[in-house]
DRENDO-1510 file (C-alpha; in Angstrom, 1 decimal, always signed):
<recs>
REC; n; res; u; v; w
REC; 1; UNK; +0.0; +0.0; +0.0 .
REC; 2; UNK; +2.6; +2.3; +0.7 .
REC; 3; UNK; +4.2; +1.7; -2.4 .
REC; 4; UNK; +1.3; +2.6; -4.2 .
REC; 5; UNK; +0.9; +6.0; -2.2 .
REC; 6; UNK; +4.3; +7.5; -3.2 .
REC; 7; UNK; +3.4; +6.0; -6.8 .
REC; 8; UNK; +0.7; +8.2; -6.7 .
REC; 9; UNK; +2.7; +11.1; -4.9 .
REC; 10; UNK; +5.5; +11.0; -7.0 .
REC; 11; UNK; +3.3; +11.1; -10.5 .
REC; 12; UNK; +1.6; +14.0; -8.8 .
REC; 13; UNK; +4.7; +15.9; -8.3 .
REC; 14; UNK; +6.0; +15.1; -11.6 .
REC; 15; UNK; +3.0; +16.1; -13.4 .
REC; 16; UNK; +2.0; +13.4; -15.0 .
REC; 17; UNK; -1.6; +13.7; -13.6 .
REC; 18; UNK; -2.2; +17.3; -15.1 .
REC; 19; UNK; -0.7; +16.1; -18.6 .
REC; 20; UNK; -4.2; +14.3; -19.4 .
REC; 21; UNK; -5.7; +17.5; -19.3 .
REC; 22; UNK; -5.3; +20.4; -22.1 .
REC; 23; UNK; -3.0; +23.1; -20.8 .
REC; 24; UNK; -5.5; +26.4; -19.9 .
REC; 25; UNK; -2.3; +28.3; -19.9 .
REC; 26; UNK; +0.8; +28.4; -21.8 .
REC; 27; UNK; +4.2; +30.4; -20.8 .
REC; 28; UNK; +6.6; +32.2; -22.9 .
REC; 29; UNK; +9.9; +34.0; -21.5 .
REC; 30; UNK; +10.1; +37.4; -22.9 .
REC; 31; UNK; +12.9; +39.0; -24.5 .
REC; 32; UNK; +13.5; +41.8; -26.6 .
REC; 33; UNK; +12.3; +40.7; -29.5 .
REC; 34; UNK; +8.3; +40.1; -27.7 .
REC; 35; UNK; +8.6; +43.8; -26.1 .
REC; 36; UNK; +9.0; +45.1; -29.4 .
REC; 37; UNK; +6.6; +42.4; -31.2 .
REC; 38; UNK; +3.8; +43.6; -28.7 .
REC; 39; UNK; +4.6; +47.2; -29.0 .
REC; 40; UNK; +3.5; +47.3; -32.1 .
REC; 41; UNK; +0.3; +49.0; -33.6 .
REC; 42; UNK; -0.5; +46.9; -36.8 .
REC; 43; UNK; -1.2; +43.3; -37.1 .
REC; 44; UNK; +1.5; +40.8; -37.2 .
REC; 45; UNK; +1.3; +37.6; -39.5 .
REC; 46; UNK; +1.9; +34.4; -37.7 .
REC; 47; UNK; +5.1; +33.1; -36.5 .
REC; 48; UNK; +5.9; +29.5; -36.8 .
REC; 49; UNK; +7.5; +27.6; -34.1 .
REC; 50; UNK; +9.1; +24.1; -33.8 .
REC; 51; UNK; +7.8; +22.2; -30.8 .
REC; 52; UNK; +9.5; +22.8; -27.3 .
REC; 53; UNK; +11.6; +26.0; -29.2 .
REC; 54; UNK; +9.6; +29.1; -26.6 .
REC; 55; UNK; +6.9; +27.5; -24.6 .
REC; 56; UNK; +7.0; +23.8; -23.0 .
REC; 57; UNK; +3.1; +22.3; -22.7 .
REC; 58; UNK; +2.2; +19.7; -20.0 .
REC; 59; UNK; -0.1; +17.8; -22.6 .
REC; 60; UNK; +1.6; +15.4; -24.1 .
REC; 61; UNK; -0.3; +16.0; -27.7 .
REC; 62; UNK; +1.1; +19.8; -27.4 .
REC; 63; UNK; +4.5; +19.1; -26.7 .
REC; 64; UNK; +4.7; +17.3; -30.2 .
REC; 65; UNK; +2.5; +20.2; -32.1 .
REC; 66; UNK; +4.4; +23.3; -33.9 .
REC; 67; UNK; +2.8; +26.3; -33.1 .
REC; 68; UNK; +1.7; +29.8; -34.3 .
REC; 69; UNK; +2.3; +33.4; -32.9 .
REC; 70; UNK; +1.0; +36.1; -34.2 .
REC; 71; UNK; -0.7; +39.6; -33.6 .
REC; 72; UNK; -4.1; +41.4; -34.4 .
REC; 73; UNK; -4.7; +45.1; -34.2 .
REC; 74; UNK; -5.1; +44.9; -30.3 .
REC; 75; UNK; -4.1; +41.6; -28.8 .
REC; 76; UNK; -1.6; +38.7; -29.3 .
REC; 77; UNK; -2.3; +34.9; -30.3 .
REC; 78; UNK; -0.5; +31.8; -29.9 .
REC; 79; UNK; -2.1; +29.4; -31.7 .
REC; 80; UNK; -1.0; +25.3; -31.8 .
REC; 81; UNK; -0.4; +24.3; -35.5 .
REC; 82; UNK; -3.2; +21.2; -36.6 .
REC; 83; UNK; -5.9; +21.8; -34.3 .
REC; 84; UNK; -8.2; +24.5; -33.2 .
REC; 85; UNK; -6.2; +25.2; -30.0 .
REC; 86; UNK; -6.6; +29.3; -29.3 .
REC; 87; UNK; -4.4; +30.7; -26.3 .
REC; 88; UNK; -4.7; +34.8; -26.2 .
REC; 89; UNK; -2.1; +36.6; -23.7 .
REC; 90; UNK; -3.0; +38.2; -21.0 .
REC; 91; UNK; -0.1; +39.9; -19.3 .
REC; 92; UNK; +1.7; +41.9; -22.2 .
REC; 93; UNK; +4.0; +43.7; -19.5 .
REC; 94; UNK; +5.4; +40.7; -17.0 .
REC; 95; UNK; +8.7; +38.9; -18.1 .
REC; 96; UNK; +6.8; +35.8; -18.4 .
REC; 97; UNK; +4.1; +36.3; -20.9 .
REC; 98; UNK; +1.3; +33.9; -19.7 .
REC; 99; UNK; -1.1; +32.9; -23.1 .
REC; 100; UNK; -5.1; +31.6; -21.5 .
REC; 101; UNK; -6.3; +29.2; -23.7 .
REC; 102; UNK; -10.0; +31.5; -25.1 .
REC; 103; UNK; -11.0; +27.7; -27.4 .
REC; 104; UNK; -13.7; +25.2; -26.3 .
REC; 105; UNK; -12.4; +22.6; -29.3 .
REC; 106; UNK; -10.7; +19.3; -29.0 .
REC; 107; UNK; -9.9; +18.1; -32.6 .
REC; 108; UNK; -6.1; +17.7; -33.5 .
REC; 109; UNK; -4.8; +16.6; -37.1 .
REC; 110; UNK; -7.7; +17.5; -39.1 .
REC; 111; UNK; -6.4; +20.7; -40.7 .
REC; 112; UNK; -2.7; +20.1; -40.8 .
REC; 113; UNK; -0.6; +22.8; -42.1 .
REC; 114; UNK; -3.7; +25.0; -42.6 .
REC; 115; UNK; -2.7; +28.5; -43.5 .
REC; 116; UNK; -4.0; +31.2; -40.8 .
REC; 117; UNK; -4.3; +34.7; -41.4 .
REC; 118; UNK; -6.2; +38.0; -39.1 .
REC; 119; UNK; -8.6; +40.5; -40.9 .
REC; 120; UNK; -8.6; +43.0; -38.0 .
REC; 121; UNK; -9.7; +41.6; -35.1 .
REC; 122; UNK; -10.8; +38.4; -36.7 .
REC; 123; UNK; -9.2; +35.3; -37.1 .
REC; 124; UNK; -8.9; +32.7; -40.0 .
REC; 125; UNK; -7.4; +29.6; -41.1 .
REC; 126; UNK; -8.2; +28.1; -44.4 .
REC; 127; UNK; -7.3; +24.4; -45.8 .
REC; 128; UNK; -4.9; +21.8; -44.5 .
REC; 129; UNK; -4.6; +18.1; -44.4 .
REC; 130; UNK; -6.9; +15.4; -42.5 .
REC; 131; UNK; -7.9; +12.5; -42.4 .
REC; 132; UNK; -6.3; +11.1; -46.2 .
REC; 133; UNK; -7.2; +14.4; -47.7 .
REC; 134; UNK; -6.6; +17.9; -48.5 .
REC; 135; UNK; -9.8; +20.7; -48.0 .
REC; 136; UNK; -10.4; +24.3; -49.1 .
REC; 137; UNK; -12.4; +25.2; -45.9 .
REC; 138; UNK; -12.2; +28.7; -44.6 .
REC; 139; UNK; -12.7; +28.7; -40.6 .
REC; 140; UNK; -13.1; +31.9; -38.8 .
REC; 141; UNK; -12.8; +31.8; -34.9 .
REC; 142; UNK; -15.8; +32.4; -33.0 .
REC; 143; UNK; -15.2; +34.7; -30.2 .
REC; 144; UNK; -18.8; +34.0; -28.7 .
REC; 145; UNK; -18.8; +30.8; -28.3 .
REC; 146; UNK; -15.2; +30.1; -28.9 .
REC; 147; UNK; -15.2; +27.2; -31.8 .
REC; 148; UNK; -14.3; +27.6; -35.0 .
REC; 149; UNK; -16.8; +28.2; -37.7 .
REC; 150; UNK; -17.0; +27.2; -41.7 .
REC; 151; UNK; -16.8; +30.4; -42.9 .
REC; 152; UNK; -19.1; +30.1; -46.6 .
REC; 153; UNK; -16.9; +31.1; -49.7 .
REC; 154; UNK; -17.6; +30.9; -53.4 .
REC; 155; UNK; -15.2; +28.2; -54.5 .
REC; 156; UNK; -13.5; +25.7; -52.4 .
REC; 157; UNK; -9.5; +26.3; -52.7 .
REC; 158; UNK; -7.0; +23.6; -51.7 .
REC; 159; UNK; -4.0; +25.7; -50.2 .
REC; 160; UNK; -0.3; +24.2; -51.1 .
REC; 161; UNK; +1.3; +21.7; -48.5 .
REC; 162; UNK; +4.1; +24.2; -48.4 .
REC; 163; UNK; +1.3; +27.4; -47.1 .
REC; 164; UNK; +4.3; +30.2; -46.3 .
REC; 165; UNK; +3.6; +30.6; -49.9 .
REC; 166; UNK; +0.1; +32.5; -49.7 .
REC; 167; UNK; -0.1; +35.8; -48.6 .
REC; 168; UNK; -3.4; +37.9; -47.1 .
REC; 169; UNK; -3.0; +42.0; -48.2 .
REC; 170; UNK; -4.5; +43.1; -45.1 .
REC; 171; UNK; -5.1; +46.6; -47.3 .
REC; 172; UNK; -7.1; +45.0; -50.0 .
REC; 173; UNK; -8.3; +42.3; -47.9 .
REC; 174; UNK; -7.2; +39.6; -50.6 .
REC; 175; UNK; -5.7; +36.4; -49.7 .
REC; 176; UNK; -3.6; +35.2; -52.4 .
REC; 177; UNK; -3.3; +31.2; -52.9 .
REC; 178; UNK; -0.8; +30.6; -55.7 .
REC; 179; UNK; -1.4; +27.2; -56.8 .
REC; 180; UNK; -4.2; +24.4; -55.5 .
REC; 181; UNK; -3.2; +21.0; -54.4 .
REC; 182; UNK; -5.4; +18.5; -54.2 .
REC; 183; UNK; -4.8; +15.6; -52.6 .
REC; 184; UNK; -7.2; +12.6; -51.7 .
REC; 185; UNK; -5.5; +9.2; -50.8 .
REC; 186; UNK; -9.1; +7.7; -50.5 .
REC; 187; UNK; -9.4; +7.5; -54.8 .
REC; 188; UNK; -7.1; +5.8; -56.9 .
REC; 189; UNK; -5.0; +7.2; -59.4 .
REC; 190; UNK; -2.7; +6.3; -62.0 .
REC; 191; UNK; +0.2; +8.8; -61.3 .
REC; 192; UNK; +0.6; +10.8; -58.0 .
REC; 193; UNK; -2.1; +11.3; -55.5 .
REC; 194; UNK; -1.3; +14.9; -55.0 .
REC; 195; UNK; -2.9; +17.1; -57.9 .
REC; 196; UNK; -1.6; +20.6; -58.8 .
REC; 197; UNK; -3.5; +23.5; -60.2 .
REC; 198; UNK; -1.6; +26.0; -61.5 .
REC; 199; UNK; -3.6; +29.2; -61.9 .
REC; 200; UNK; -3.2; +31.9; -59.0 .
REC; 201; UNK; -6.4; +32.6; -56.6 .
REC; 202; UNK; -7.2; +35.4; -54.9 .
REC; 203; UNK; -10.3; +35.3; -52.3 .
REC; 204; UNK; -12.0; +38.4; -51.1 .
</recs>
């Protein structure tokens, strides 16, 4: 029995309970580079980061996810890459910036490498990879209920794999795709899986 106890006492200490749940807050150390990042005005286009590089997650799904930070108008974002996972900070002026998690979403690995852009004060992401294929849905955060919504568009447009390649004008309020590619593992095809369209889009 005692054996068991500091089992128990020892996972506690080490964490390991609290890694089953979703982190409701994530740290960053600021620096230099953040003071000046949050002084600024004007939105600021998302920041990719490799795993474990600026903040260190208890959940173990987090620790192996990339993540996103970036800036609108008036507050700043981190954002973990293939998932809905939404963390806005809330303490632009301490030394450890401390990011509360504002999502009610649990879905991982359904959008992967989805491209996500800010109008303003609203958030976006539009295509990625799931579940054996590529989509063209736009999703636009929800403040209100904090999911993430289809957000209806003309045409659906797969974004590139490689999505550092499209570009929102924040002036024009185009978002500029330069190639689709389509890819659906679940149909058969002679050649390669992945097809690519070559003419440029530009959604409004």
């Amino acid at each position: 029995m005692n054996k068991i106890v500091g089992l128990l006492v020892a996972i506690l200490i080490s964490g390991g309970v609290l890694s089953a749940e979703i982190d409701t807050v994530v740290f960053l150390k600021s620096s230099p580079f953040f003071t000046d990042f949050l002084k600024r005005k004007a939105p600021i286009a998302a920041l990719h980061a490799s795993p474990n590089k600026l903040i260190n997650p208890q959940h173990p799904t987090l620790r192996d996810k990339g993540y996103q930070i970036f800036k609108t108008d008036s507050n700043a974002f981190i954002h973990i890459a293939s998932g809905g996972l939404l963390y806005q900070l809330e303490n632009p002026n301490d030394s450890i910036l401390a990011f509360k998690r504002i999502d009610d979403t649990e879905n991982f690995n359904y959008n992967v490498s989805a491209f996500l852009f800010t109008n303003k004060q609203e958030i976006y992401n539009i295509g990625g990879y799931g579940f054996w294929k590529s989509s063209g849905t736009l999703r636009k955060y929800n403040f209100k209920d904090a999911e993430w919504d289809a957000d209806p568009i003309n045409e659906e447009i797969h974004i590139p794999f490689v999505n550092d390649l499209c570009w929102f004008n924040p002036s024009t309020e185009k978002l500029f795709i330069p190639y689709q590619q389509i890819i659906n593992y679940g149909i058969a095809k002679k050649n390669d899986e992945t097809e690519i369209d070559k003419r440029v889009y530009n959604l409004i």
